[in-house]
N, C-alpha and C positions, 0 to 999 in steps of 0.2 A: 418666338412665341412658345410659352410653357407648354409641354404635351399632356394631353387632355387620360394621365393616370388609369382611372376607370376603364376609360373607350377601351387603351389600349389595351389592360389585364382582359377586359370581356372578349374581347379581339383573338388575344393567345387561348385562352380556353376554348374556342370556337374551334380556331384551328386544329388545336391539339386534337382534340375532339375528334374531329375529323382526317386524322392523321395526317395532315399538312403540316409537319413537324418545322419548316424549313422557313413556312410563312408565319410560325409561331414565332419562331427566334427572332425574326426581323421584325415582329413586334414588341418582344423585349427587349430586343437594342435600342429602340427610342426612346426606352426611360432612361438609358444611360447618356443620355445630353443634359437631362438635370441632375442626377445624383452617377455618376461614372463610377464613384465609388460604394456602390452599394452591392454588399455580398450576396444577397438573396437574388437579385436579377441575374448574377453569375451561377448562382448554383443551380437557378433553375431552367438557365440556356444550357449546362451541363446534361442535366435529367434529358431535355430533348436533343441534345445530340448524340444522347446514348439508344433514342427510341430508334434516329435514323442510322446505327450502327458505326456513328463514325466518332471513334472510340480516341484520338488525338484530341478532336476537336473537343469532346469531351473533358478531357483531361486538364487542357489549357484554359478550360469554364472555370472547372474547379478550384485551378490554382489560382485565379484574377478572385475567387470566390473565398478563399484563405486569406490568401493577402488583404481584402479587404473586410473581412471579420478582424483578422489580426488589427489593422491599423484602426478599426473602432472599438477594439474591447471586446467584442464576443470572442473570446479565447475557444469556448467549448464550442461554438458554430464553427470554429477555424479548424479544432481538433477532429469535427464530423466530416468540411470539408478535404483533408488530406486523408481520411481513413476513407473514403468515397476513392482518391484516386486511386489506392493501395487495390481496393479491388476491383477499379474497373484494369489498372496495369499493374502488377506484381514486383514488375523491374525496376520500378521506379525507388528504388531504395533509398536515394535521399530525401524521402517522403520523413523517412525515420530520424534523422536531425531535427525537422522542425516540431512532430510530432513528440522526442526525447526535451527538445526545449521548451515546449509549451507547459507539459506534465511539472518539469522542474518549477518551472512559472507559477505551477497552481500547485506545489507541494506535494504532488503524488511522485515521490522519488522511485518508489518500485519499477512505478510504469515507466519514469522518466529512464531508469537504468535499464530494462528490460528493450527500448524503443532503441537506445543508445549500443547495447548487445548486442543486437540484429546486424543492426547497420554496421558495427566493427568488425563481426562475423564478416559478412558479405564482403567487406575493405580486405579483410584479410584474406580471404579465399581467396579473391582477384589479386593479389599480391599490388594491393594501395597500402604497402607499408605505411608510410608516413600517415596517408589520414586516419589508416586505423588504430597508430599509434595516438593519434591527439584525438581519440574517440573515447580510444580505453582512458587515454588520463583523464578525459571529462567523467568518464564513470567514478574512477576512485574520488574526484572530488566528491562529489552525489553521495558515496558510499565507501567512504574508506577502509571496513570491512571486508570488501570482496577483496579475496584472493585471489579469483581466477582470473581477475582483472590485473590486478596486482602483476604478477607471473606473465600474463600475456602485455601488458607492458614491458617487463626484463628482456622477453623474449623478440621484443620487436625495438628493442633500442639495440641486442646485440645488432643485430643486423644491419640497423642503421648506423652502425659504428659506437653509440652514444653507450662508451664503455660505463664511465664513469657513473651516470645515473641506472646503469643497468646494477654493475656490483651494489647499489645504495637501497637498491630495490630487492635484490637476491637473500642481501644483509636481513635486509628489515621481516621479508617471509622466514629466513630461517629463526629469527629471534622470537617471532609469533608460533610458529609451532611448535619451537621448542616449549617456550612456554603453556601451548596447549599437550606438549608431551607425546607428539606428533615426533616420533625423534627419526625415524625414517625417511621424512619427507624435512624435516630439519635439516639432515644429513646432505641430501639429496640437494636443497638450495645451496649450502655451506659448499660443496662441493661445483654448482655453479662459477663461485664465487673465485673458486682458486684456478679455474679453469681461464678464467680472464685477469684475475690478479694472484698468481702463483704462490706471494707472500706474503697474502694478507692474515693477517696475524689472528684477529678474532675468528676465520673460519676454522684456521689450522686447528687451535686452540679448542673449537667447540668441537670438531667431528672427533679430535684425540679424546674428548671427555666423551663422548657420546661412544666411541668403538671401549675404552677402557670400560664400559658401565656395560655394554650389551645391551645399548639398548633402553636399558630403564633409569630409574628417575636420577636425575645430575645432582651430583653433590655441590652444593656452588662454594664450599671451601677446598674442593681441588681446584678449582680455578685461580685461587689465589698466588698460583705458585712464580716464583721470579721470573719476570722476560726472559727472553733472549739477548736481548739488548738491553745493559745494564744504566740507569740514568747514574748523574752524576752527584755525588751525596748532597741531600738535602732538595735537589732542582723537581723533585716528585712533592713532598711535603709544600715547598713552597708555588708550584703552580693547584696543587689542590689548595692550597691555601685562599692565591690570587681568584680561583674559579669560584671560591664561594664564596667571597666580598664581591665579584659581579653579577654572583646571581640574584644576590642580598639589593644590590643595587638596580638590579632591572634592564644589567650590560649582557642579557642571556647571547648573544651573537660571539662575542668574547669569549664567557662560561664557557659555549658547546664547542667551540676550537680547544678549548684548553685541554679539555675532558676528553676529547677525543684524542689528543696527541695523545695525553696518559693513559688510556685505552692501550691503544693502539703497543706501548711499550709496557703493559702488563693485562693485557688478555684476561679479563672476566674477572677483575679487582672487583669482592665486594662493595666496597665504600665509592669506588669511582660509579660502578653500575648503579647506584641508589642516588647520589649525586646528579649522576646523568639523567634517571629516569624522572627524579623531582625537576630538576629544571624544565623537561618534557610536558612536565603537569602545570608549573609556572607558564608556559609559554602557552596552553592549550590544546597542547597536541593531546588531547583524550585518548585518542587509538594507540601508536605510539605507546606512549605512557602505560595505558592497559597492559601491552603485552611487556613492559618491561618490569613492572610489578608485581606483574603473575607471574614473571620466572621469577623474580627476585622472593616474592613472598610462600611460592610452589617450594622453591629448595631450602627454606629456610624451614618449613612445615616438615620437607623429607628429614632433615636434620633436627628435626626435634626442639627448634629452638623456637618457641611457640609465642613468645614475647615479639621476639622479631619479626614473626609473620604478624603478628597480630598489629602493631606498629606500623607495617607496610601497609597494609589491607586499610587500617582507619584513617590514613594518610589519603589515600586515593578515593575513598568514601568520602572524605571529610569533600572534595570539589566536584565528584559525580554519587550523590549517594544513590542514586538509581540502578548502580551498576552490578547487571545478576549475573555476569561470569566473578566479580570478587565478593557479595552477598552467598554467592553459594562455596566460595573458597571459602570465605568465614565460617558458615554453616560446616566445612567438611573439619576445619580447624578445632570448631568446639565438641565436632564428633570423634575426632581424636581423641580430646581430654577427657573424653569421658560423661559431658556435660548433653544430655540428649537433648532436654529440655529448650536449653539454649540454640543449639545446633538445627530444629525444628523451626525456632523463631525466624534465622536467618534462613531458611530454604524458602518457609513460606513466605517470607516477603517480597523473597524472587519470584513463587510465582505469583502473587499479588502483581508486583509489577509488569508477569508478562502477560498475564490475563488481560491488561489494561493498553499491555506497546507488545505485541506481538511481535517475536523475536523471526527474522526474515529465517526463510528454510528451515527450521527447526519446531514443527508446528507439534511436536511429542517434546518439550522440553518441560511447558507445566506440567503435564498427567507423570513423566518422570522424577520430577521434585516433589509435587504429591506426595507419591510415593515413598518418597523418603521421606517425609514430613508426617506420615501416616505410621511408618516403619518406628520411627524415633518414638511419637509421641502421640496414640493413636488416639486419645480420649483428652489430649490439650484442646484449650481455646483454638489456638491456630487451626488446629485438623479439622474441628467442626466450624469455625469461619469457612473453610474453602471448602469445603463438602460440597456443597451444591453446586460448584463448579462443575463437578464432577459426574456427582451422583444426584437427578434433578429429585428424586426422593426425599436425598438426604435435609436435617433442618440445620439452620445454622445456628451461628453460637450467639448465645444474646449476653456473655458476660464480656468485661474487657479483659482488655488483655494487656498485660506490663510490658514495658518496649526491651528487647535484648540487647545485654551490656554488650560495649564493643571493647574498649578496653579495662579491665579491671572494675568491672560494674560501670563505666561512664561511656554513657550514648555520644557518638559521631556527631561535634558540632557540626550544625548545617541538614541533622537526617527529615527527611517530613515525615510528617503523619503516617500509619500505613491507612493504605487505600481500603477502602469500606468493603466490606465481604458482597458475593451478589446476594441481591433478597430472593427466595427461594418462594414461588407461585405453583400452585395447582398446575397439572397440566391440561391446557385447551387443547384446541385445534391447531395443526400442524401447518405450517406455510414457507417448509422448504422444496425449493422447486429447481428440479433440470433443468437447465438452459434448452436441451435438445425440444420437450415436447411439454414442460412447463407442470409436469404431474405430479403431486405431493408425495413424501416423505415425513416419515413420522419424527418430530423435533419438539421435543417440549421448550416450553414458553415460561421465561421470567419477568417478576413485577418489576419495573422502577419509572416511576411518572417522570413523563416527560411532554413539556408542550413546543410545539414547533409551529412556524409560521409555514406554509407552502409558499415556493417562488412562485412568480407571477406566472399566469399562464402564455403561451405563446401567442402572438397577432397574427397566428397564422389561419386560427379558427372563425367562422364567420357568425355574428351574433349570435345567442351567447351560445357560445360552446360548451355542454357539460360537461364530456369529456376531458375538455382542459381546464376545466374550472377550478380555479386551487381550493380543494377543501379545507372545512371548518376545521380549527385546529382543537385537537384531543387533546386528553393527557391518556396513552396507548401502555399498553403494557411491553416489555422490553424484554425482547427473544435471548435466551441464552447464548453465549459466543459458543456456536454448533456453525460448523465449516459445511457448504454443500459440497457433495462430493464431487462433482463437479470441474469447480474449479475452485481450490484453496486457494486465499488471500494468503499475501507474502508480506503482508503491513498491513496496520490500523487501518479500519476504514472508517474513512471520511465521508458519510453518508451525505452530508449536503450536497459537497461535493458528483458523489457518486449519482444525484439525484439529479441532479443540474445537467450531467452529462447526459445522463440514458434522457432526459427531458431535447438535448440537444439531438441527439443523436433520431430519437423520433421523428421528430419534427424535419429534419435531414431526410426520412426515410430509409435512415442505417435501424432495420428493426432489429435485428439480430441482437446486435452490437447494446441496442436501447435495454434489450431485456438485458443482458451480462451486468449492468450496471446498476438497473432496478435488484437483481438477485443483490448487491450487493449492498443495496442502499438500506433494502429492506429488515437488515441484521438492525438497523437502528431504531429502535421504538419510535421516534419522531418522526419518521419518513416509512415507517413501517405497510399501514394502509395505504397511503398515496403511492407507495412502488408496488403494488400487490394488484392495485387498479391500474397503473401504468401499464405493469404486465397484462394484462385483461388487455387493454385496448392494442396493444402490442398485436396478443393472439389476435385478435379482430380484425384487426388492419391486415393481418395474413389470412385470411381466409380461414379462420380454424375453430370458430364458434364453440364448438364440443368442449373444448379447451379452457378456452376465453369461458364458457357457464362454470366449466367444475372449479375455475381456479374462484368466480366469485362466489359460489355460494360455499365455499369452505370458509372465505371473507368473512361473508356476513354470519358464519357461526362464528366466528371471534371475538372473545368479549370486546377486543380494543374498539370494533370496527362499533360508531354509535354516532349519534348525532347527525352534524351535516355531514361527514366521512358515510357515514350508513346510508343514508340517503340518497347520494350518487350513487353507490353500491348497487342498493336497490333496482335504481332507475336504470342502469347501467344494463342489471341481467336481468329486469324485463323487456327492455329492447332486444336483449339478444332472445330471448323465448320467444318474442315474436317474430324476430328474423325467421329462427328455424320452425316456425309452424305451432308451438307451442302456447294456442292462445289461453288457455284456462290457468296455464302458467304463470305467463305474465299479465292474465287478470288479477290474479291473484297478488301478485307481486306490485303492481301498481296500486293495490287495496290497500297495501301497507303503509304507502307513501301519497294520500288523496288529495292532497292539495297543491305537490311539488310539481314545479315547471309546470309543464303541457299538458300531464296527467289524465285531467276529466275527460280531455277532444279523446285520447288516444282509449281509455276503457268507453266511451261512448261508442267510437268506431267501431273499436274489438268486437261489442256486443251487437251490434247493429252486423256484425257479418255470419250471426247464427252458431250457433253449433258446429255444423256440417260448412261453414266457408273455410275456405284456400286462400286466396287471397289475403293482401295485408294491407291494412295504409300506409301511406308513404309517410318514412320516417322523414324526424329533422335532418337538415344539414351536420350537424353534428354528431351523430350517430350514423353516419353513412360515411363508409371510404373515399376517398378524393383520391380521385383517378390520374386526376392534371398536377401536372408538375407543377405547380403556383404554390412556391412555401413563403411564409412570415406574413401575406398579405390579406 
């Protein structure tokens, strides 16, 4: 016989209620005879096992409460449920695996490497060699930029013995820094290297050029100089021969043995290094690749051979034109010859680009290329395009602008468009806010229309819910990329995203957590209001009213905030003014809004309690905290 749903939900609320936490539970186990796998009935036998202190039993809600969010789809309900167990036990650090995989899942690599950090920390600390080793390699996939990963990989294969991928690893850092010009910490890998392979020829080779230089920039025709070991005539010519009919042919597995023999018996050969690195570019290795064409095209710039760099650089454009470590090597290239003009075009399109893909750690790298973009060429089109990135003052440029030659007047087949200047807007009102107490900061605000749909509201509210009512969509006005101070974003954010989670995390009763997510959702003009109200009910749900008023009526001065968005707004912080006693307040405030929802019952009330009443009428369901653990129903 099917269980009678309702009975049972009225059943648990009763108990709850009345702190019979235990008689609660054993009324939510009976709905798991028809749906066993339903996450909500686990997370919310979790919440009361936490009321009666028994913090296992808890724990083990959670995770049957994961599992089955995971096995239906709700990823972000399953991501709320494992960040619940993190703080109800701290210990629990393979919390961090599934939490690193789910992020990966839904494209936030930051959080996914960050989640992934943690937990190979902790691995490593406890000396879990091995799984900290297959933690960090899961990060370089994610991010095969990070180094510290990189390094703590080398560092955890010596030890497991796994020489060979240790040296390959050692290799590859010192060839990246060198090429960032890092030659101390080049040095310092190179020197790894020999310490486990004594003869390896390319370390010997780079720390001799790096001690003969002091240090600074490598000449890459000292390196050209004869092995040690001499081949035999003609057998060099003919596998460089052979290596580029396989790469021609698409046999790159071939190629990269051949080239590396011939490496290997002539140490930093121009022509082999550029061979090598274009095969790298053929096969996709973009990272890789990068740093072996910024050494390659760095030492040919040191040497003055400016064709060659140039040559290198449009080569590797030509498959990532995106890329603002060799955009900006172009840029320092045509600042050599003299050419400002030019040299301006490529910085600013670097940071055009990074304005747009936020460059991880390095959050001074556009206001740095500004700068020299500003230095170069301070009354160009470029300068005043990005001005108001800048400077919210400043206006931008309304002429266009000629695309910069990359080779001899001729544009990088493959370059796009550059990316549109931002439109520079009056400044409103301000709606950057601490996470800690949610208080504004002053941030001017830029235009760019945008309409968005709200996701659905949650079925955790009982008819109709204003609160989670997904507001009318606007077209909002679009905050300038201003970082709260806070907590700096390490990657683009993905506002829908970010919106869907502090939306999950709510609903969970991760309030905290819900607001870190609205802060960030809210950078995006189209989730801007609805994370600004999310926050509101956030404070609310905490007790903190004072808060939850000032954060809406800075709202409702904003021009974005209008329509049905203004309306909940409205209605929102009149119920909080009559929460706190404030009835002329929110008479007033309900005046504005005379016909919306409940409206006329609640200013008839108001007024029917005089002047001089204390007293308040009983809000809706909706505007009152839910005390009982009963989520989604």
């Amino acid at each position: 016989m099917a269980v009678d749903r309702r009975t049972v939900l009225q059943n648990a609320q009763l108990f709850a209620s009345k702190g019979q936490y235990e008689a609660a539970i054993a009324e939510w186990r009976k709905l798991t005879t028809d749906t066993p796998a339903d996450g909500t009935i686990f997370n919310s036998i979790g919440d009361l096992q936490l009321k009666r202190n028994a913090t296992t039993d808890a724990v083990t809600a959670f995770l049957q409460a994961a599992v089955a969010f995971r096995s239906e789809g709700s990823v972000l309900k399953a991501i709320a449920a494992y960040k619940k167990i993190l703080k109800v036990d701290p210990t629990r650090i393979d919390i961090y695996r599934h939490l690193g995989d789910l992020n990966a899942e839904r494209g936030l690599l930051s959080s996914a490497v960050q989640d992934y950090l943690t937990l190979g920390k902790h691995y490593f600390k406890d000396g879990r060699n091995k799984e900290a080793l297959e933690i960090y390699r899961k990060i370089i996939s994610q991010d095969p930029s990070n180094q510290d990963a990189q390094l703590r990989v080398a560092e955890l294969c010596v030890q497991e013995g796994l020489l060979d991928e240790a040296i390959r690893v050692y290799l590859q850092l010192g060839r990246e820094r060198s090429a960032a010009q890092q030659y101390d910490h080049a040095k310092a890998m190179y020197m790894a290297v020999l310490r486990l392979d004594p003869l390896n020829a390319e370390a010997k080779e780079i720390i001799t050029m790096i001690e003969a230089g002091g240090g600074g920039p490598l000449n890459l025709a000292r390196a050209a100089k004869p092995a040690a070991t001499t081949a035999k005539p003609g057998e060099g010519s003919d596998l460089m021969a052979e290596a580029t009919r396989r790469i021609e042919e698409g046999q790159y597995a071939g190629a990269e043995a051949m080239l590396t023999q011939l490496l290997s018996r002539e140490p930093g050969n121009p022509e082999i290094c550029q061979l090598l690195a274009r095969l790298h570019l053929l096969q996709g290795n973009l990272q890789v690749a990068l740093g072996e064409f910024r050494f390659l095209a760095g030492a040919a710039l040191r040497a003055q051979d400016y064709a060659m760099a140039e040559a290198l650089i449009a080569e590797y454009l030509k498959v990532e034109p995106a890329s603002v470590p060799m955009l900006e090597l172009l840029g320092e290239l045509y600042q050599e010859k003299g050419d400002a003009a030019t040299a301006a075009q490529h910085f600013g399109r670097a940071v055009e680009i990074l304005l747009d893909h936020p460059e991880p750690g390095m959050p001074t790298l556009p206001a740095e290329l500004f700068e020299k973009v500003q230095a170069l060429a301070p009354g160009s089109p470029i300068a005043r395009k990005l001005a108001p990135a800048f400077d919210p003052n400043a206006s931008p440029s309304a002429e266009p602008e000629a695309a910069a030659p990359m080779m001899a007047g001729e544009p990088v087949a493959g370059e796009p468009e550059p990316l549109p200047a931002p439109v520079a807007a009056e400044p409103v009102a301000d709606m950057s806010f601490r996470l800690q107490d949610a208080s504004a900061a002053s941030a001017p605000l830029q235009a760019a229309p945008a309409v968005k749909a709200s996701p659905p509201p949650s079925a955790a509210a009982p008819a109709p819910p204003v609160s989670q009512a997904a507001p009318v969509p606007t077209a909002p006005i679009q905050p300038t990329p201003t970082v709260p101070s806070a907590a700096p974003p390490v990657e683009q954010v993905d506002a829908e995203a970010r919106y869907a989670l502090g939306m999950a995390y709510k609903d969970m009763g991760l309030l905290e957590e819900a607001k870190e997510e609205f802060v960030s959702s809210m950078k995006d003009s189209g989730f801007f209001v609805d994370s600004c109200l999310m926050m509101a009910l956030c404070l609310k749900e905490q007790n903190r009213p004072d808060q939850s008023i000032q954060l809406l009526e800075k709202l409702i001065a904003d021009s974005r905030c209008r329509g049905g968005n203004a309306q909940l707004v409205r209605y929102e912080l009149a119920l909080l003014y009559e929460q706190t006693g404030a009835r002329d307040r929110a008479i007033t405030m309900y005046q504005s809004i005379p016909s919306f929802h409940d409206v006329p019952r609640r200013v008839e009330a108001l007024r029917a309690l005089g002047s001089n009443g204390v007293a308040h009428p009983e809000r809706p369901a909706s505007s009152q905290t839910n005390t009982l653990p009963i989520i989604g129903h």
